[in-house]
The first five atom37 places (N, CA, C, CB, O) and aatype in JSON, in Angstrom:
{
  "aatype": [20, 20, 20, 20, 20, 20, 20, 20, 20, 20, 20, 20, 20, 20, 20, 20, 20, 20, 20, 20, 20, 20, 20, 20, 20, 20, 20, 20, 20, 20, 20, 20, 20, 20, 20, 20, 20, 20, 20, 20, 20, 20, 20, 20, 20, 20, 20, 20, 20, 20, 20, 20, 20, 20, 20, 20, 20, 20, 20, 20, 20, 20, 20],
  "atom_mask": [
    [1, 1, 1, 1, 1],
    [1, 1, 1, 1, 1],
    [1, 1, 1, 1, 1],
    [1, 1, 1, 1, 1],
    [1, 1, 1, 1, 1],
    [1, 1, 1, 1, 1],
    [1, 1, 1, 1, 1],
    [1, 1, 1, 1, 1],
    [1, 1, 1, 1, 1],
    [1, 1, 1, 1, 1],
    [1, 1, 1, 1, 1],
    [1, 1, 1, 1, 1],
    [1, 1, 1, 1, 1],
    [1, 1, 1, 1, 1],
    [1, 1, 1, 1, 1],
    [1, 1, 1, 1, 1],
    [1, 1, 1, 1, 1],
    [1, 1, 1, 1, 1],
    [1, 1, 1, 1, 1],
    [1, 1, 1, 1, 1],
    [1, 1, 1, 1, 1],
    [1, 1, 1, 1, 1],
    [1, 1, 1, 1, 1],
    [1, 1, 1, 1, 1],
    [1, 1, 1, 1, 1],
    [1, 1, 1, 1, 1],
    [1, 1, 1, 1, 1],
    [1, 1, 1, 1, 1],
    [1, 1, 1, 1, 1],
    [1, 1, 1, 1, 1],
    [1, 1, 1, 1, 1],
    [1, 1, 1, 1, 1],
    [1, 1, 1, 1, 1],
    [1, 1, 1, 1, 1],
    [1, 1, 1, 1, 1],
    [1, 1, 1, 1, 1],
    [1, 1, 1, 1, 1],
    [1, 1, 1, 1, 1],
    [1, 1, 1, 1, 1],
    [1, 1, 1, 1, 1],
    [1, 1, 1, 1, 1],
    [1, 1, 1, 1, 1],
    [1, 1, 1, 1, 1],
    [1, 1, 1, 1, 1],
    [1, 1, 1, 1, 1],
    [1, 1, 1, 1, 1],
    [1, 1, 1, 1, 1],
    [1, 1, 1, 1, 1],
    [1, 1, 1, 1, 1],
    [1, 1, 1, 1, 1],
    [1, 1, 1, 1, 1],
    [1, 1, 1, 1, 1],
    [1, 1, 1, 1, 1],
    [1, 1, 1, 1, 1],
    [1, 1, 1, 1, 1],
    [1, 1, 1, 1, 1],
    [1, 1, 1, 1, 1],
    [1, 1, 1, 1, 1],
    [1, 1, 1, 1, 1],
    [1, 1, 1, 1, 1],
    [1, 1, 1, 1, 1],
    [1, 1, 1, 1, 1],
    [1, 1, 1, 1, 1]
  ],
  "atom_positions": [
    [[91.47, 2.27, 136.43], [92.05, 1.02, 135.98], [91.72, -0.09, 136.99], [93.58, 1.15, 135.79], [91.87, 0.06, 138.2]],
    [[91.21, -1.32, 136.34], [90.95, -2.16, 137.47], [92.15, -3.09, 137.89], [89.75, -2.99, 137.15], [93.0, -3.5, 137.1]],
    [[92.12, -3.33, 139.0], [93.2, -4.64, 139.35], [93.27, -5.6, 139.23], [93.47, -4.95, 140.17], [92.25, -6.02, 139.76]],
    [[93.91, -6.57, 138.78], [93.94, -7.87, 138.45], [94.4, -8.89, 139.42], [94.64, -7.95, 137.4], [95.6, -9.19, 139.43]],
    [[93.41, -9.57, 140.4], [94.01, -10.39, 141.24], [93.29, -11.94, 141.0], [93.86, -9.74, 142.74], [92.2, -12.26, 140.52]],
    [[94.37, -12.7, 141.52], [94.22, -14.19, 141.85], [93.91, -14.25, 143.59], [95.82, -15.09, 141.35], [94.46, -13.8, 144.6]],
    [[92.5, -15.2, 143.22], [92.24, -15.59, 144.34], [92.04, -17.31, 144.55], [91.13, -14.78, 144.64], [91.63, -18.01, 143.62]],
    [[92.37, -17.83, 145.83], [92.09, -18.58, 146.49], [91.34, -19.4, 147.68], [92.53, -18.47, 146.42], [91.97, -19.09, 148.69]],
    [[90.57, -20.06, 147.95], [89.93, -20.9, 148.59], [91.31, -21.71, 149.54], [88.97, -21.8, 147.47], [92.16, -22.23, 148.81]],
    [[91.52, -21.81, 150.91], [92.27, -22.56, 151.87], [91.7, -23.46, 153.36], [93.15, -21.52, 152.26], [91.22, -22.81, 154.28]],
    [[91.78, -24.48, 153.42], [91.49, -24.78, 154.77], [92.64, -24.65, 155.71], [90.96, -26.09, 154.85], [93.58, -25.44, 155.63]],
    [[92.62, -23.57, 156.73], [94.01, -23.2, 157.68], [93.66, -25.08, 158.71], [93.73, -20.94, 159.1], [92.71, -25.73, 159.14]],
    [[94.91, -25.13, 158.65], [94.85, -26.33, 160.07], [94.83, -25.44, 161.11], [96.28, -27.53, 160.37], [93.98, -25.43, 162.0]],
    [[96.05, -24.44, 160.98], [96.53, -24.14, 161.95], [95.34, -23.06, 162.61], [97.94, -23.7, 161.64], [95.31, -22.99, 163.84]],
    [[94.26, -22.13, 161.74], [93.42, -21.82, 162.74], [92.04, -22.55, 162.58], [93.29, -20.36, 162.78], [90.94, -22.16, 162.95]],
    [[92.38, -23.75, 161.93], [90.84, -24.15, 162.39], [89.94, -23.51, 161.39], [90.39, -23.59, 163.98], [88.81, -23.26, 161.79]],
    [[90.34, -23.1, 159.78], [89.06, -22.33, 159.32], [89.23, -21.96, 158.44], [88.53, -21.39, 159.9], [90.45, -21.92, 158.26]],
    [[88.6, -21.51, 157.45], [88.62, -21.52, 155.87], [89.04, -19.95, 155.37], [86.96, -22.01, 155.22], [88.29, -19.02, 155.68]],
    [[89.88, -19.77, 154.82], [91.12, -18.42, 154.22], [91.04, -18.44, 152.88], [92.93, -18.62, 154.56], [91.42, -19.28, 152.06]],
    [[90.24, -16.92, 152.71], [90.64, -16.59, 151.38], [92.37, -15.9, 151.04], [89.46, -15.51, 150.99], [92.71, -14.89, 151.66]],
    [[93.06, -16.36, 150.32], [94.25, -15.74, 150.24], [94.23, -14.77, 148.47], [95.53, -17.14, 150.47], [93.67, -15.23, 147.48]],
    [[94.81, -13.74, 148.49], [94.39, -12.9, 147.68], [95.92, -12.12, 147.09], [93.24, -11.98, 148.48], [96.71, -11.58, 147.86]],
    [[96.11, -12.19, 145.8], [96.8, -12.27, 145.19], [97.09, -11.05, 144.17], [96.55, -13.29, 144.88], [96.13, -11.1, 143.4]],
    [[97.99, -9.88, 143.74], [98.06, -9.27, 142.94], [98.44, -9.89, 140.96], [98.88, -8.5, 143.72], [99.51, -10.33, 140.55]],
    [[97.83, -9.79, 140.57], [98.12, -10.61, 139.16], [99.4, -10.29, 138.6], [97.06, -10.28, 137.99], [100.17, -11.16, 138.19]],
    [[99.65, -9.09, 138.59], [101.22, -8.68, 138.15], [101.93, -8.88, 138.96], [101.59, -7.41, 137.81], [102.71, -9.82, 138.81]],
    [[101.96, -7.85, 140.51], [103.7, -8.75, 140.83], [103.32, -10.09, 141.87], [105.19, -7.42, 142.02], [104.13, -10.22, 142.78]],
    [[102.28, -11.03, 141.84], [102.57, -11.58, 142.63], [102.21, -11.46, 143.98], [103.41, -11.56, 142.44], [101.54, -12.24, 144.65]],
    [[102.7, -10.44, 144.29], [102.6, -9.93, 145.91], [101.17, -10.38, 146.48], [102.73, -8.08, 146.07], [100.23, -10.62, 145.72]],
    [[101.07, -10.48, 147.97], [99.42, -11.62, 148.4], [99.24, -9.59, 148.77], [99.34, -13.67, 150.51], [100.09, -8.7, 148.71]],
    [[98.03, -9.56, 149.06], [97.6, -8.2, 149.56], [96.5, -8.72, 150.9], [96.75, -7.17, 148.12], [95.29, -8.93, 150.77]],
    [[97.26, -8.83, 152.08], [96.84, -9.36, 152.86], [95.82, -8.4, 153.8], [97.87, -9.94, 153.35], [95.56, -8.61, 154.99]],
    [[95.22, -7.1, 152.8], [93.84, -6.11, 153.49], [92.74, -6.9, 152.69], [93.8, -4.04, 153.03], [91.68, -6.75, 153.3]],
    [[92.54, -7.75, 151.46], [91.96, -8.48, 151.01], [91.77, -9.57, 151.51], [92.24, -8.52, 150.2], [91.0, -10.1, 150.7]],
    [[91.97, -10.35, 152.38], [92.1, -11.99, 152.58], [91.31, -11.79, 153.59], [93.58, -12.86, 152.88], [91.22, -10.72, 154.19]],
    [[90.56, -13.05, 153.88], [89.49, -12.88, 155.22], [89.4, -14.45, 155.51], [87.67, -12.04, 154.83], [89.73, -15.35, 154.74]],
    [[88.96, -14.55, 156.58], [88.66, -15.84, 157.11], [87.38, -16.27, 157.56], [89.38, -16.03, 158.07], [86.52, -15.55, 158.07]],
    [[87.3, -17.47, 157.34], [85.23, -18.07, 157.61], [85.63, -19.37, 158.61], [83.98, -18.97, 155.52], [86.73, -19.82, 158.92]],
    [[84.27, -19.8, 158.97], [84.07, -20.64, 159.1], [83.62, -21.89, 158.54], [83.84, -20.33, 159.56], [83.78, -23.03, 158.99]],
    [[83.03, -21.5, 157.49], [82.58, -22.11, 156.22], [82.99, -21.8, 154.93], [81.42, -21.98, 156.14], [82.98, -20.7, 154.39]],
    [[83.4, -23.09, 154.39], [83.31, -22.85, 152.52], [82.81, -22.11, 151.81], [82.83, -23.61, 151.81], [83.31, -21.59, 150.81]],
    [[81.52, -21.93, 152.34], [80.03, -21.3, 151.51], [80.84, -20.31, 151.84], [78.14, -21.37, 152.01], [81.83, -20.25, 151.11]],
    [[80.75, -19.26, 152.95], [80.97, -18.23, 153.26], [82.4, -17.62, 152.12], [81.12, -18.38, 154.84], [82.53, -16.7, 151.32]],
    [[82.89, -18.28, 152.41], [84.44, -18.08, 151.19], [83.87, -17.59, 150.08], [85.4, -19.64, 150.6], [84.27, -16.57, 149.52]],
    [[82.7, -18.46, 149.61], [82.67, -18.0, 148.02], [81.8, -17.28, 147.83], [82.51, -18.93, 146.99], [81.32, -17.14, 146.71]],
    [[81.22, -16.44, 149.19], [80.28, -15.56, 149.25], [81.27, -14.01, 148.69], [79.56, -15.63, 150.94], [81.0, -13.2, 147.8]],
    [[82.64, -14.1, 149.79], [83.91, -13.32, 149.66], [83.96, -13.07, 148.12], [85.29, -14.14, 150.26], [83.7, -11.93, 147.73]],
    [[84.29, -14.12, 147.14], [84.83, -14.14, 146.54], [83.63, -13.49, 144.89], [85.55, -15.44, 146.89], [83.76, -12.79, 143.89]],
    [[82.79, -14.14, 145.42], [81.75, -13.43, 144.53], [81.13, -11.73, 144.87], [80.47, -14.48, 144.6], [80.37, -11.04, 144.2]],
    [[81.64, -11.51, 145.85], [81.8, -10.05, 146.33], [82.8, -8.95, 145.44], [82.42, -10.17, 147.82], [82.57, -7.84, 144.94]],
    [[84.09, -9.88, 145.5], [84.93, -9.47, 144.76], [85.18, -9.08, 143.26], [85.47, -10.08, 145.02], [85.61, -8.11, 142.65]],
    [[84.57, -10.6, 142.93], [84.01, -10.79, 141.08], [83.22, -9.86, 140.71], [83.08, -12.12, 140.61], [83.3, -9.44, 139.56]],
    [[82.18, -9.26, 141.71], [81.15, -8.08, 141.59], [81.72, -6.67, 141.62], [80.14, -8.15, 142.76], [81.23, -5.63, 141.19]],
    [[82.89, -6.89, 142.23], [83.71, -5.16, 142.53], [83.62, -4.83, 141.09], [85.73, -5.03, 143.24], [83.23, -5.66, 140.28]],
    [[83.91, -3.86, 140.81], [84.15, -2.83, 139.96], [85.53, -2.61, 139.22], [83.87, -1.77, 140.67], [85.89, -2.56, 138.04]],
    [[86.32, -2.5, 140.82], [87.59, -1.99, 140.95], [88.3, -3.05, 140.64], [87.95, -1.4, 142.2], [89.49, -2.81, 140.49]],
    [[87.8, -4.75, 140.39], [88.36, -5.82, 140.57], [88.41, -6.61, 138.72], [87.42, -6.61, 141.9], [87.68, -6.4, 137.75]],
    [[89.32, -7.31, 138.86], [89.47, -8.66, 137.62], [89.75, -9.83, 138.63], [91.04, -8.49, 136.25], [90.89, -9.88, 139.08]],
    [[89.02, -10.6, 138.96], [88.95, -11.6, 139.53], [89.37, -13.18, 139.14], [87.93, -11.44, 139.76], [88.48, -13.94, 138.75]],
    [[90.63, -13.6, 139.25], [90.56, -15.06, 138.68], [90.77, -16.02, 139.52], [91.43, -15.34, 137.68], [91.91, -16.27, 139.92]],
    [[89.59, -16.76, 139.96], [89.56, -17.21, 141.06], [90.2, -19.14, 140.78], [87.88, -16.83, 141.64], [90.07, -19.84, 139.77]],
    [[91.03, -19.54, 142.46], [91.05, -20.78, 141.7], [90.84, -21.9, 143.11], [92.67, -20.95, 140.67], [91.38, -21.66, 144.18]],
    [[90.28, -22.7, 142.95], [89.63, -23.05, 144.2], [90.75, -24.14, 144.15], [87.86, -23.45, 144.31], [90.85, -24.97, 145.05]]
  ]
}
């Protein structure tokens, strides 16, 4: 069964750097072994198209 998560695009102030935050579709809950941090935008949606490619994944991404 695949998982259904919401994802996000963030600029952290606080570290200086761009956070994917990653989301379970049913309860809500963030699943913070998913979320990663860049230095770049690009890099984010490199993450995120990684994800869209999983298998294991339903991806609804929202920038």
């Amino acid at each position: 069964m695949k998982r259904e998560l919401n994802v996000s695009i963030k600029f952290s102030n606080a570290e200086e750097d761009w956070v994917v935050n990653v989301w379970d579709s049913g309860s809500g809950f963030r699943i913070p072994e998913l979320e990663e941090y860049y230095l770049d935008k690009e890099s984010c949606y490199g993450y995120v198209n990684s994800l869209k490619n999983n298998p294991k994944y339903i991806v609804s991404f929202n920038e």
